[in-house]
C-alpha positions as CSV (number, residue, x, y, z in Angstrom):
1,X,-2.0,-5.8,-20.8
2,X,-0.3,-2.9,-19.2
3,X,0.9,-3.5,-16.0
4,X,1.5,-0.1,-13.2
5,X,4.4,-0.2,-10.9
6,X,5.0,1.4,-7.2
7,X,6.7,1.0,-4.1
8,X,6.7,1.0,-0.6
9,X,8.7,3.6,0.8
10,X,12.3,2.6,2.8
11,X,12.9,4.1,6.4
12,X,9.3,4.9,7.5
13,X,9.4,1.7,8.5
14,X,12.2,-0.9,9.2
15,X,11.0,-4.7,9.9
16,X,13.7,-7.2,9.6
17,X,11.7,-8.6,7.3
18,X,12.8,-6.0,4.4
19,X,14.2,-3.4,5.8
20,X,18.2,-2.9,4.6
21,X,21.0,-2.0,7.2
22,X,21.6,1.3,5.3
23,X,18.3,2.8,6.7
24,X,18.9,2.6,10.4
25,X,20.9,5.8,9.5
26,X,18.7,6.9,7.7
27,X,16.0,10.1,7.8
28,X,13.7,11.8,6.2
29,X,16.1,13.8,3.5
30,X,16.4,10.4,2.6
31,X,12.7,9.6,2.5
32,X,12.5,12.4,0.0
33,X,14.7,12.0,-2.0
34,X,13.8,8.8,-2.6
35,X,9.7,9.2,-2.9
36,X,10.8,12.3,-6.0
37,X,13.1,9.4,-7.8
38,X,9.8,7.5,-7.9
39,X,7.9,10.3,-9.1
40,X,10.3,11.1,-11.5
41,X,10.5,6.8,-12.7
42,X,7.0,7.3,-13.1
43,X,6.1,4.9,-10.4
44,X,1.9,4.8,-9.8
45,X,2.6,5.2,-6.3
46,X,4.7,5.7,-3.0
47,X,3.4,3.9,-0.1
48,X,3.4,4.3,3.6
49,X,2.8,1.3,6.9
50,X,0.7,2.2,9.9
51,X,1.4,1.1,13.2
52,X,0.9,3.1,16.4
53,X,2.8,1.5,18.7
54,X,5.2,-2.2,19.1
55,X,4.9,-4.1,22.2
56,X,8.6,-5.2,23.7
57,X,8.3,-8.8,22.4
58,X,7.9,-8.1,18.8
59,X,10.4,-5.4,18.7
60,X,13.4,-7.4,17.7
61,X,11.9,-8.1,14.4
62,X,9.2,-5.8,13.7
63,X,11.6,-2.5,15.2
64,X,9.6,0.5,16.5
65,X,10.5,2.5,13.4
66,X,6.7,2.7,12.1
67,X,6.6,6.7,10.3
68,X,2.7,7.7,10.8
69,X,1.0,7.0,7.4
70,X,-0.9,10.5,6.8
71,X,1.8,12.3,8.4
72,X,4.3,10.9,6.0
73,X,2.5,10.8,2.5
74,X,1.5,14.7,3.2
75,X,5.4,15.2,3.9
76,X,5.3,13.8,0.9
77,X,2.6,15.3,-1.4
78,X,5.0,18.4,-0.9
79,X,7.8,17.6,-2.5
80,X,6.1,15.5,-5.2
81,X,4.1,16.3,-8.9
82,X,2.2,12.8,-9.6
83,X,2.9,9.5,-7.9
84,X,-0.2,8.5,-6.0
85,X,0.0,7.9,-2.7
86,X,-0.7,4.9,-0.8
87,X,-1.7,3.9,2.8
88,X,-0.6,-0.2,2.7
89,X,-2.0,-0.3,5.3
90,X,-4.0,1.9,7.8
91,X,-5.4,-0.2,10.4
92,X,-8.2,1.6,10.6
93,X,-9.9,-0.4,12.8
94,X,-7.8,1.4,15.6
95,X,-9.5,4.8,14.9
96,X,-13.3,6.3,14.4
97,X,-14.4,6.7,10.9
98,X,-14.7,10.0,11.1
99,X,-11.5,10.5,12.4
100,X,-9.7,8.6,9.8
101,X,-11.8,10.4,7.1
102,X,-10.7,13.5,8.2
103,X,-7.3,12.5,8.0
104,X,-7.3,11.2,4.5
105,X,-9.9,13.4,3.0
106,X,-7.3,16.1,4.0
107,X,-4.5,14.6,2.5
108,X,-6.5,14.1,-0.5
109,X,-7.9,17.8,-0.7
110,X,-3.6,18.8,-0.1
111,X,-2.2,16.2,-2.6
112,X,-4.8,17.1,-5.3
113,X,-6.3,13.8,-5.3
114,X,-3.8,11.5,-5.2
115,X,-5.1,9.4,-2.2
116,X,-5.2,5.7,-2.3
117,X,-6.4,4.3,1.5
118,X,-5.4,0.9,1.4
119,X,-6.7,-0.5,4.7
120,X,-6.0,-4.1,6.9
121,X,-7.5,-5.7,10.3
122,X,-4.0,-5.4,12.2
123,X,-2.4,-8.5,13.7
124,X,-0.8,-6.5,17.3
125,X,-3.0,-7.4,19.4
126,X,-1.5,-5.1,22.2
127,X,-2.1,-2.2,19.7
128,X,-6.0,-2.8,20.0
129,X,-5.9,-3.4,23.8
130,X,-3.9,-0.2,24.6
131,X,-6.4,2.1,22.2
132,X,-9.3,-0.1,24.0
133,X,-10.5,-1.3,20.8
134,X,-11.1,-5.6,20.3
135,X,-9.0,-7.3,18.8
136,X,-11.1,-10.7,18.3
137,X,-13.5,-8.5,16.5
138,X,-11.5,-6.5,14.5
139,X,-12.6,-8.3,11.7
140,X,-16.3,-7.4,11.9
141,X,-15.2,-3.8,12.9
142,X,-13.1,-3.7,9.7
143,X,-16.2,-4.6,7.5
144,X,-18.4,-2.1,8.6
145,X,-15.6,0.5,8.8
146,X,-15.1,0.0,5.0
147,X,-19.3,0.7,4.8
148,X,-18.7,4.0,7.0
149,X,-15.1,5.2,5.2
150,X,-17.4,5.0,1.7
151,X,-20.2,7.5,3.0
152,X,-17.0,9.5,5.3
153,X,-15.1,9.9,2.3
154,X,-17.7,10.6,-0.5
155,X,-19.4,13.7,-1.7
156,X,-21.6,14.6,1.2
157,X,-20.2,17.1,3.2
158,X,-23.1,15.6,6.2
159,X,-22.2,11.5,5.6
160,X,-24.0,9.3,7.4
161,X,-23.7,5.7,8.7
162,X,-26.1,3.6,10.8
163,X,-24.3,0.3,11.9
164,X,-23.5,-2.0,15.0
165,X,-20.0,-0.4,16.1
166,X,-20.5,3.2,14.7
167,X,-23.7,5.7,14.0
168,X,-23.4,9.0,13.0
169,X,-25.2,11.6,10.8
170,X,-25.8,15.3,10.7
171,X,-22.1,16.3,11.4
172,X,-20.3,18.4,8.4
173,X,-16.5,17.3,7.4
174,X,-14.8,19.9,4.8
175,X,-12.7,20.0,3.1
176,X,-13.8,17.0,0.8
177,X,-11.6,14.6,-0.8
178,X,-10.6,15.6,-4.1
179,X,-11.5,12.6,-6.2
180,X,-15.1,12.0,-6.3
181,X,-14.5,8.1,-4.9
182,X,-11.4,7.1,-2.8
183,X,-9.6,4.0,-3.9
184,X,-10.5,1.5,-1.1
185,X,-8.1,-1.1,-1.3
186,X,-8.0,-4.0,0.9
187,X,-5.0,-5.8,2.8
188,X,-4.3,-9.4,3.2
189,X,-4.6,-12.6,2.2
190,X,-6.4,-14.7,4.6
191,X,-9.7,-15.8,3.2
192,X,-11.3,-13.2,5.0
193,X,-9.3,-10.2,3.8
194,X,-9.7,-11.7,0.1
195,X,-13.7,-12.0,0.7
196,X,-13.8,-8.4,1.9
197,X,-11.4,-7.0,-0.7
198,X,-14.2,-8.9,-3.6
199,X,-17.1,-7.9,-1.5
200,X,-16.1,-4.1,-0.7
201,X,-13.2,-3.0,-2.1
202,X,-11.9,-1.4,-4.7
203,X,-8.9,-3.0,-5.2
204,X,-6.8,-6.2,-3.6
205,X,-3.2,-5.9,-1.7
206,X,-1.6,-9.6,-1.2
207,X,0.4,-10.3,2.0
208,X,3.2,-12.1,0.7
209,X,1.4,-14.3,-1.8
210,X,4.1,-16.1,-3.8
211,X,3.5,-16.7,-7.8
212,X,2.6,-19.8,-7.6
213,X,-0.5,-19.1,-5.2
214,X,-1.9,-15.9,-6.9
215,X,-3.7,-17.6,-9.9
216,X,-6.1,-19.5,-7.3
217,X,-6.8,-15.8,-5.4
218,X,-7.2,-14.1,-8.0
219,X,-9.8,-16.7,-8.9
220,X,-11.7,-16.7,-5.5
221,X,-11.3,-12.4,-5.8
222,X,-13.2,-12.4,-9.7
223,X,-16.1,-15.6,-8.4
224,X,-16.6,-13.6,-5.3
225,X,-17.0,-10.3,-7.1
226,X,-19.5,-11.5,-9.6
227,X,-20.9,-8.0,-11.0
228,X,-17.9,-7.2,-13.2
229,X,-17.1,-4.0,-11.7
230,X,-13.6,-2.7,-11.6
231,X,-10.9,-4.5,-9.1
232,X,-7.4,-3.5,-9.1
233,X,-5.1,-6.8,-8.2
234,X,-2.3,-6.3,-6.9
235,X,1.4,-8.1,-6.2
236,X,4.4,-8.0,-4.2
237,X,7.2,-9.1,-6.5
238,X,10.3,-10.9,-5.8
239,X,13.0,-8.5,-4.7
240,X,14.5,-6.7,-7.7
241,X,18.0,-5.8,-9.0
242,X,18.5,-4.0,-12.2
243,X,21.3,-5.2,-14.3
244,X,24.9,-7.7,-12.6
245,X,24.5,-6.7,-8.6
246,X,28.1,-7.9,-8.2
247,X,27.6,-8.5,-4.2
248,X,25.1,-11.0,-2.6
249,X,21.5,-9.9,-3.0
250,X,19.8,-13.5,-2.1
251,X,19.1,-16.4,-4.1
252,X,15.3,-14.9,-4.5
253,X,16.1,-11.6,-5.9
254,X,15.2,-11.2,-9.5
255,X,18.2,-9.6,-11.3
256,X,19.5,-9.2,-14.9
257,X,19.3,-6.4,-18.0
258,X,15.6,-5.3,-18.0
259,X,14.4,-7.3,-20.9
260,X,15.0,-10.4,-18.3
261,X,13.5,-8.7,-15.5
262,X,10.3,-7.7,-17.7
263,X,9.5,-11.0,-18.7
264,X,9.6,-12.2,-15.5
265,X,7.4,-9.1,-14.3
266,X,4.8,-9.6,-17.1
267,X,3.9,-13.2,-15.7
268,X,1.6,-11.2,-13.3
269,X,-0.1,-9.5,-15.6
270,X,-0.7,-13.0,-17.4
271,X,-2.3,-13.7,-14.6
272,X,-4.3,-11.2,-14.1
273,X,-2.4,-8.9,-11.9
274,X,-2.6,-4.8,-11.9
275,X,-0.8,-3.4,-10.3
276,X,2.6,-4.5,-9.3
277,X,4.4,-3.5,-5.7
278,X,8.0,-3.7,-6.2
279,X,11.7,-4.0,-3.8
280,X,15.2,-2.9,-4.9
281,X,17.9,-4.6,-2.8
282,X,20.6,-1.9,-2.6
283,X,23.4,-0.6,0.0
284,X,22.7,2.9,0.5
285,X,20.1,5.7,-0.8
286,X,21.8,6.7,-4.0
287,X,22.1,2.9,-5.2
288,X,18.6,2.5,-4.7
289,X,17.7,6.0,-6.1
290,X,19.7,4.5,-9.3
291,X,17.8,1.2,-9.3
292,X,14.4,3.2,-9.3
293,X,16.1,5.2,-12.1
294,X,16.9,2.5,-14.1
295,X,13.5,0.3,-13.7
296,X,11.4,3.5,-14.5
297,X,13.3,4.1,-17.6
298,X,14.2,0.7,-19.1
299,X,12.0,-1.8,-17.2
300,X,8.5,0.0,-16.7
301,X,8.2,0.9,-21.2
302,X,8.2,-3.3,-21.1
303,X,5.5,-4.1,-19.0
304,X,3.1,-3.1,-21.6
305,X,3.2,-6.7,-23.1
306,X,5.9,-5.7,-25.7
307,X,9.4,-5.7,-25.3
């Protein structure tokens, strides 16, 4: 079983979470640079955060470096061939549907249909209180925003949507997306998020599920789906290091020659995994650009199930 590979972007945004120290300095030379090393690793995509704004008492940890998503990935598409690119996630709860299909139906159109609008209900709840939208229902919203993003984004150039939060019809959007159906994939891992990713998505982004958890989501995602129709899983890996790091990258980090590293990689697949979102702990740009060199070349031909 194959399994892809991409990875969310360094800089555009800087939680203290994973963010490394080399990228308070950083900017967006750096940014792409980086996003061509993945297309050139042949990574399946580059992904981008969303957050519009950080109150004052999560700023220590969260920083207020958040890069806007469609901003960023169109930056992007320009200086890129391939890689897909990835929204993980738009809270798109925040904005009207017809807002955020315009946005990402444009980026689509300009990228050549390389769009894939992973979206999540947002946890600040300042952010929905400042744009007046609720945050206990953001939820609910989130549902039916997935229902109105699948007739915004489709074929119709006149979508329409008839629900409880949002009604519209007879108002034109060109240009279209490119692709004839937008990857919706859905963020999160509550059992919420993995009810709506089975329900309406078309593909599954953990938050931080560890191995030994995944097996039983995946289970709940492929009960809850019933009809057999396509879902891409996805992962967050452990972070990575390709080859002896010789400096202290955390007792968590996978490291090794990359026939270690792809046996370890290939458990998700075993498990029924996709898709694969991967970290590289590194010291500056050019010794992660190198790392992304490295796992595109001598890592990624291994995932395939072979070695």
């Amino acid at each position: 079983m194959s399994l892809d590979y991409g990875i969310q972007l360094p800089v555009q945004s800087q939680s203290t979470i994973y963010a490394e120290p080399w990228e308070a300095d950083a900017g967006p030379a750096d940014l792409v640079e980086v996003a061509r090393a993945a297309d050139r690793g042949g990574f399946a995509y580059v992904a981008a955060c969303d957050h519009v704004a950080i109150p004052r008492r999560l700023a220590d940890a969260m920083s207020t470096v958040w890069y806007d998503p469609v901003a960023t990935l169109a930056h992007l598409a320009a200086v890129t061939e391939r890689v897909r690119l990835l929204a993980h996630v738009a809270v798109v709860g925040l904005r009207h549907p017809l807002l955020t299909a315009k946005q990402y139906a444009t980026l689509d159109h300009l990228s050549g249909g390389r769009l894939i609008l992973g979206v999540g209900a947002g946890h600040v709840r300042e952010e929905f209180e400042t744009l007046g939208v609720d945050f206990e229902r953001r939820g609910a919203v989130l549902d039916e925003t997935l229902d109105a993003l699948r007739a915004a984004l489709g074929p119709d150039e006149y979508p329409a949507h008839h629900g409880k939060s949002f009604d519209f019809e007879g108002l034109g959007q060109r240009p279209r997306p490119a692709q004839e159906r937008v990857p919706l994939w859905v963020g999160g891992s509550s059992p919420a998020a993995v009810r709506r990713a089975a329900l309406k998505g078309d593909g599954w982004l953990p938050q931080g599920d560890p191995r030994g958890r995944l097996p039983g989501q995946i289970e709940t995602l492929r009960r809850l789906r019933g009809d057999g129709a396509p879902l891409t899983v996805g992962a967050i890996t452990e972070p990575l290091y390709v080859g002896e790091p010789g400096w202290e990258v955390g007792r968590r980090t996978l490291t090794g020659p990359p026939e270690v590293l792809a046996e370890s990689l290939r458990a998700y697949a075993a498990m029924g995994v996709d898709q694969i979102q991967v970290r590289f702990r590194c010291r500056d740009r050019d010794e992660l650009i190198d790392q992304i060199g490295l796992f595109g070349a001598e890592v990624g031909p291994l995932l395939d199930g072979g070695s």
